[in-house]
N, C-alpha and C positions, 0 to 999 in steps of 0.2 A: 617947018621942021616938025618933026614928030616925035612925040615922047612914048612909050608904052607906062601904063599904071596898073598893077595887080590885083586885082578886089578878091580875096578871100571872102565865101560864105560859111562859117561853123553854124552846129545845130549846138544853139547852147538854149534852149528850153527840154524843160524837163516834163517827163508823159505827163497827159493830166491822169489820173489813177479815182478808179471807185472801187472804194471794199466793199463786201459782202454786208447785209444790213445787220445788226448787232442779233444774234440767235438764243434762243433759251432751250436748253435739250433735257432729257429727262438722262438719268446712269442705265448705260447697256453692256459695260463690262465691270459687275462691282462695283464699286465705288465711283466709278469713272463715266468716261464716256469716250467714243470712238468712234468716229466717221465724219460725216461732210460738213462742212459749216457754210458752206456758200464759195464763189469763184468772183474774182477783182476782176474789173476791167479799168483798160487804158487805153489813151490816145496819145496819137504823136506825132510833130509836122513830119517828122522822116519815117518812123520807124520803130514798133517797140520791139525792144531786144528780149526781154522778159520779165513776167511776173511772180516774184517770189511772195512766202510767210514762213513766220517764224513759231509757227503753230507746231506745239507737242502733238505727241504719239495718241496722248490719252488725254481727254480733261477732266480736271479733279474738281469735289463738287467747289462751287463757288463762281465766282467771274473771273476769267483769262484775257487777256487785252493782247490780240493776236495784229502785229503790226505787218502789214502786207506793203512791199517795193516793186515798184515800175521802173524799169531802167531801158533808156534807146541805145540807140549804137553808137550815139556822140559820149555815153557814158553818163548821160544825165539824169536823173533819177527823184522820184519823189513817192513818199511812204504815206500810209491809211491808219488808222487805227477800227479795228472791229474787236467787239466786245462779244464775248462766247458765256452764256449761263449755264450750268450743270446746274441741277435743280434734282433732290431725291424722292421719287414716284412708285418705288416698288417696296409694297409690303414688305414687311415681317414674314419669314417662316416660321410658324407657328408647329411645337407638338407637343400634344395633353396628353397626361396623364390615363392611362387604360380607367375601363370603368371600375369602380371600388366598391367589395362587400365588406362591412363591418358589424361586428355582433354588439344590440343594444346594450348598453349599460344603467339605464336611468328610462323611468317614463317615458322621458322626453324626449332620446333616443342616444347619440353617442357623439363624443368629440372624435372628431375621425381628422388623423394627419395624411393625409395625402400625399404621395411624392408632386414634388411641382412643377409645372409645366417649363417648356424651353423655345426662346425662340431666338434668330439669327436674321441679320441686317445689313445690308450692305452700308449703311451710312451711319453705323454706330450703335449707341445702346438703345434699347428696349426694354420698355417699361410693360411689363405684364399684371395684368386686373384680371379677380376672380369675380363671378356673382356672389359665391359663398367660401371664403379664404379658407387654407387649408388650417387645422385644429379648432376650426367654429364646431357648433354644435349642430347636428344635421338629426331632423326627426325622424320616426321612424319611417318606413316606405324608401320611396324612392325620389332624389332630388339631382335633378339636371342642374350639372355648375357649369356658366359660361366664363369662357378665358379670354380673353381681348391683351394681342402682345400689338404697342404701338411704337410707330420709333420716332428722333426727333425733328423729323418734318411730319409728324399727325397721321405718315401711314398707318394704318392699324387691319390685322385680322385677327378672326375670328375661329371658335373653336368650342368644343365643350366635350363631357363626360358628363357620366353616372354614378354616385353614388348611395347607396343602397344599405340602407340600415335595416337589418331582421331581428328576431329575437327566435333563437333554433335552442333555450337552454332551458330546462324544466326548472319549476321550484324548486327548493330544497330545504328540509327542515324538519322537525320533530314533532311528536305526537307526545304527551301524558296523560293520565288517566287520574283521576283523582286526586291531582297534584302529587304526584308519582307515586301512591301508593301501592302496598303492596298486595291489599286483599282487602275487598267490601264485602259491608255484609249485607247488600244490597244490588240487584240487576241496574236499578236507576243509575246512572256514574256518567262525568262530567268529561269531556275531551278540553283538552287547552291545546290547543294550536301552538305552533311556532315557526313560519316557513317565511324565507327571503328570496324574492325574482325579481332582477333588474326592472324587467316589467312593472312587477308587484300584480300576486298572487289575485284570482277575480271568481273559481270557481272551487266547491270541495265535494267530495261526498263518502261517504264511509262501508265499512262490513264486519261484520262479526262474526263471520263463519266459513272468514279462510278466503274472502273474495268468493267465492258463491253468488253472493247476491248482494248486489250494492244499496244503498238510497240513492236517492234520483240529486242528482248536480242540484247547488245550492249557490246562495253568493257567500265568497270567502269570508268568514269570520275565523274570533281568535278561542270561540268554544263553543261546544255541541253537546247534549245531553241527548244519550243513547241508553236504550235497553238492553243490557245482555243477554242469549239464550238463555234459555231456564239451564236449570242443573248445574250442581256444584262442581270447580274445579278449575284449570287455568283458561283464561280467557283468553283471546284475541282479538284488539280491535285495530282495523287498517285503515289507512287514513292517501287518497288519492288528491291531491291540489294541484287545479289547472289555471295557465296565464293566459294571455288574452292572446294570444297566438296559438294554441292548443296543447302548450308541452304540458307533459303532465310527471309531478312529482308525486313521492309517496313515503309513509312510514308507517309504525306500528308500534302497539307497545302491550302489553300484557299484566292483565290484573287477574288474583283467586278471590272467585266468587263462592264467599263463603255462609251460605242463608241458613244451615243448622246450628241449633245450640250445641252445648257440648254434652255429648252422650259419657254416662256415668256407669259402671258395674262394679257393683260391691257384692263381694263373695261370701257366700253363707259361711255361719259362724260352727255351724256344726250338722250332722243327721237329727234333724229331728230337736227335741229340748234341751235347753244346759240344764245342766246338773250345775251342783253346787262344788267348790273346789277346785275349776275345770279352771285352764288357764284357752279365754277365748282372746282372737285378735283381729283389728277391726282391719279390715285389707278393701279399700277400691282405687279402680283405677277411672279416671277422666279421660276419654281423649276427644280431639277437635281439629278441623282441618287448620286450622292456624291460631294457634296462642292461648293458652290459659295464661287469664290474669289473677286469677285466684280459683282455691279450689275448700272449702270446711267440712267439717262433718261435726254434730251434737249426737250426744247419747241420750233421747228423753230430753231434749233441750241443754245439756248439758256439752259444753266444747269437747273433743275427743282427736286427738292425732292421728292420721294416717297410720297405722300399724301400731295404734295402742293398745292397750293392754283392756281387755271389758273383764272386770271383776265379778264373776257372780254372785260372793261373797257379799255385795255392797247392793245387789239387784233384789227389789223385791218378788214373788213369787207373779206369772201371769206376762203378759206381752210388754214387750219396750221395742221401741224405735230408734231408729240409727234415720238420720235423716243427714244425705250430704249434699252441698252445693255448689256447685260451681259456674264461672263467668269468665267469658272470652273474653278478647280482644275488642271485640265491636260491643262489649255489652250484655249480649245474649246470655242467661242466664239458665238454667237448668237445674232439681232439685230431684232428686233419686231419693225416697225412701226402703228402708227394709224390717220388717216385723219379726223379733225374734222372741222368742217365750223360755223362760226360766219355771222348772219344773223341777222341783229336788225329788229325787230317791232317797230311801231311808238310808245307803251308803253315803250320800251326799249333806243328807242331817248328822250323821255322826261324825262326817269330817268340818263341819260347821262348826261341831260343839268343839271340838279339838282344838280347833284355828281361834273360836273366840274365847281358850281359854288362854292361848296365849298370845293372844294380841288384848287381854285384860278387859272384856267384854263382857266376860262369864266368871264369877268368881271361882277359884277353883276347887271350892268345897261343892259345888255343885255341878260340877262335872262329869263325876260318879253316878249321882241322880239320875240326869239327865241320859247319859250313856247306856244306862243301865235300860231303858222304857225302849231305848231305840235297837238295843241287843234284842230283846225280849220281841218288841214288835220283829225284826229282821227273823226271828226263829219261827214264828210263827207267819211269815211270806212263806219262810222255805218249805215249811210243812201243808201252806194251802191253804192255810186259816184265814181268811180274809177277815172275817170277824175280830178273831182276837186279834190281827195286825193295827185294825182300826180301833179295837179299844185302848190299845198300848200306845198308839199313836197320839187316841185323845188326853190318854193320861199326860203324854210329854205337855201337850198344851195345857194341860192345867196348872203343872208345875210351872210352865213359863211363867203364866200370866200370874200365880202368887209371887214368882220371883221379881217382877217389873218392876225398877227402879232399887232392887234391892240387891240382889246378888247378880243381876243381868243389867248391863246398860240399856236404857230403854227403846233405843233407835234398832238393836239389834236383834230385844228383844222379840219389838213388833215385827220386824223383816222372820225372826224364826219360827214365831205364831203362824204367818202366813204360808210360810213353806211345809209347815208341816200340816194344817188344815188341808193347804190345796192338795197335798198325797194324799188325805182322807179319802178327797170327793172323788179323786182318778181310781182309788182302790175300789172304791163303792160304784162305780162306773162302768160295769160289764162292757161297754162298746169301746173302751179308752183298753189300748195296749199300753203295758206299764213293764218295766223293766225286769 
C-alpha cells in the first residue's frame, strides 16, 4: 500500500546583515551633518527582500546609534547597530574691530576703548582673546592687536587691527613777567612759564619785538631771563612751547619798561628878584612813566608844601634854594633844584618897616625914624641922586644897628641890615639894573 507524506520547507533564518563600520564626520550643514554614512550588506539562503535604517535627515553633533534591518521574503529579519560621530571642525567666523586713531593723553600714551570684536559658530559659544584688551593702555605709535575667537571644540581663528595713538594737540599755557608785574625798572626781567600737554611740553623759545625775531629752541623750563629792547614803554614778550611731536603752543604777556627817574619842573617864582612884601608860591610839578611814591621840596633846607606860601618877609637878602625830590616806584630817585634871589627895593624896605611894625618886630615909636630915611632916600632915586640915595640908605643902617635888640627884634633886625646894605651895593653898581 501506499501512503503520501507532505514535507513543507519554510525559510525561517534570518539574513545574516553587516552595517556600515562605525564613522566620525565633521558638521556640513551647521551644526549638523548630512550625507552618507556607509551601505549594510546581507545574505540570505532564499532571498533578501530589503535593507532598511533608521538614520535622520541630519546628524547632530555627538554619537547617533543608526540601527540598520535585513529582512527576506519568509519575513525574517535581523538588525546592526552602527555608530555615526559629528564632531565640530569649522572655525569661528571671526570680525575685528576697523583700525582705531586715538588722541594721547599722558606720556605714555592713551586708554583707548575699542568697540569689540564679534564672532559666530556653528557649535555654540565662542570665547574671543585680545593681544592688548580693549580700555588697556596703548603707547603712543602704533600697536597691532591680535584677536583669536575659539569655540568649544578648540577651533579658533585669527584676526587683528591697528590702533594708533598720536598726539595732534599743542601746549597750552601762560607766560608772566616778573611775577605779573606791571612795570620794571629794569630791561633784565624774569619769564615764569606755565604750560600743560598730554605729552608734556620739551621745547620753548621766545621774542620781544612782536615775533620778528625769535631765540633759537631751547629745552622746556619753567623760567627764562630775557632782555628787553632798549627804550621806554610797553613791552611785549612772546612765549612759543613745542611737544615732542612738533605742535606748537604760545602766549604773551606784557610789562612797562620804565629806566627814567622822575622828571621834575618847578616854575619860577617871579622876573627877575623878589622884592620884599611880594606874596611868592612855590609851584612844581613831577611826572614819571609809572608812580610817584613820594615827592618834597625844602626852602634853604627847610620842608615847604607844594604851593606854599615863600615869605620874603622871613628871607634874608642874596640867593636861596628850593631844592625838591622825588622817588618812583622802582626807587629811582631825582632831585630838581632852583636858585632864586631876594633883592629889596627901597618900596620893599618901607613895606618891611610897615609889616614889622605890626607884626611887633619894630617898636612903633621907631617907625617914623626909620620911614622917614627911606622916604628921603626914595626922593632922591627919583631925582637921580644916587649919591644921596645911598647916603640915606646908610643912614637907615645905622639907625638899625643902634636900634638891635632894643626897639627892633634882632632876628629881623639883622634880615633888614642886609636888605638894605645889599640896595647899597646894586645902586653903587652901574652894570646892575635896579628898579
Amino acid at each position: 500500500s501506499t501512503a503520501a507524506q507532505s514535507v513543507t520547507v519554510v525559510d525561517d533564518d534570518p539574513p545574516v546583515l553587516t552595517p556600515p563600520a562605525a564613522v566620525t564626520v565633521g558638521t556640513n550643514a551647521g551644526a549638523t551633518y548630512v550625507g552618507a554614512i556607509g551601505v549594510a550588506t546581507a545574505t540570505d539562503n532564499v532571498a533578501v527582500a530589503s535593507i532598511t535604517n533608521d538614520a535622520p535627515a541630519s546628524f547632530a553633533l555627538g554619537t547617533t546609534t543608526v540601527t540598520w534591518r535585513a529582512t527576506d521574503a519568509a519575513g525574517n529579519f535581523s538588525t546592526a547597530a552602527q555608530s555615526v560621530t559629528v564632531v565640530d571642525d569649522d572655525p569661528p567666523v571671526l570680525t575685528v574691530p576697523p583700525n582705531q586713531t586715538a588722541e594721547a593723553t599722558s606720556p605714555s600714551g592713551a586708554i583707548v576703548n575699542y568697540p569689540p570684536a564679534t564672532a559666530t559658530d556653528a557649535g555654540g559659544p565662542v570665547t574671543i582673546t585680545y593681544s592688548r584688551a580693549p580700555g588697556a593702555l596703548f603707547p603712543l605709535g602704533t600697536t597691532h592687536v591680535t584677536v583669536r575667537a575659539t569655540d568649544a571644540a578648540g577651533n579658533f581663528s585669527e584676526g587683528g587691527f591697528d590702533v594708533t595713538v598720536r598726539d595732534t594737540t599743542a601746549p597750552v599755557g601762560t607766560i608772566v613777567i616778573n611775577g605779573d608785574a606791571a612795570a620794571t625798572p629794569t630791561p633784565n626781567v624774569t619769564v615764569t612759564l606755565s604750560f600743560t600737554d598730554a605729552v608734556g611740553p620739551t621745547r620753548m623759545r621766545f621774542s620781544t619785538d612782536g615775533g620778528t625775531t625769535w631765540t633759537a629752541w631751547e629745552a622746556y623750563a619753567t623760567t627764562k631771563n630775557l632782555t628787553l629792547p632798549s627804550g621806554d614803554g610797553l613791552k611785549t614778550v612772546r612765549a612759543q612751547v613745542a611737544d615732542a611731536a612738533g605742535n606748537v603752543g604760545s602766549a604773551s604777556d606784557t610789562i612797562q619798561l620804565v629806566s627814567e627817574a622822575p622828571k621834575i619842573t618847578i616854575t619860577p617864582l617871579a622876573q627877575g628878584a623878589c622884592d620884599l612884601c611880594s606874596a611868592y608860591f612855590l609851584r612844581y610839578v613831577v611826572a614819571s612813566q609809572y608812580g610817584i611814591v613820594s615827592a618834597a621840596a625844602t626852602l634853604d633846607g627847610a620842608a615847604i608844601a607844594n604851593g606854599g606860601l615863600i615869605d620874603t618877609f622871613y628871607l634874608g637878602a642874596g640867593a636861596h634854594t628850593i631844592a625838591v625830590t622825588a622817588t618812583d616806584v622802582f626807587g629811582k630817585t631825582t632831585t630838581q633844584t632852583m636858585i632864586f634871589e631876594v633883592h629889596a627895593t627901597i618900596e620893599g624896605l618901607i613895606c618891611a618897616v610897615k609889616r614889622g611894625v605890626k607884626e611887633g618886630v619894630i617898636a612903633p615909636q621907631q617907625e617914623q625914624p626909620l620911614l622917614a630915611k627911606l622916604y628921603a632916600a626914595q626922593a632922591s632915586r627919583d631925582r637921580g641922586n644916587v649919591t644921596s640915595e645911598s647916603n640915606q640908605l646908610q643912614a637907615e643902617v645905622h639907625d638899625l644897628q643902634a636900634q638891635d635888640s632894643k626897639k627892633i627884634q634882632p632876628s629881623f633886625d639883622q634880615r633888614m641890615i642886609g636888605w638894605t646894605q645889599d640896595l647899597i651895593i646894586r645902586i653903587s653898581t652901574p652894570v646892575v639894573l635896579r628898579p
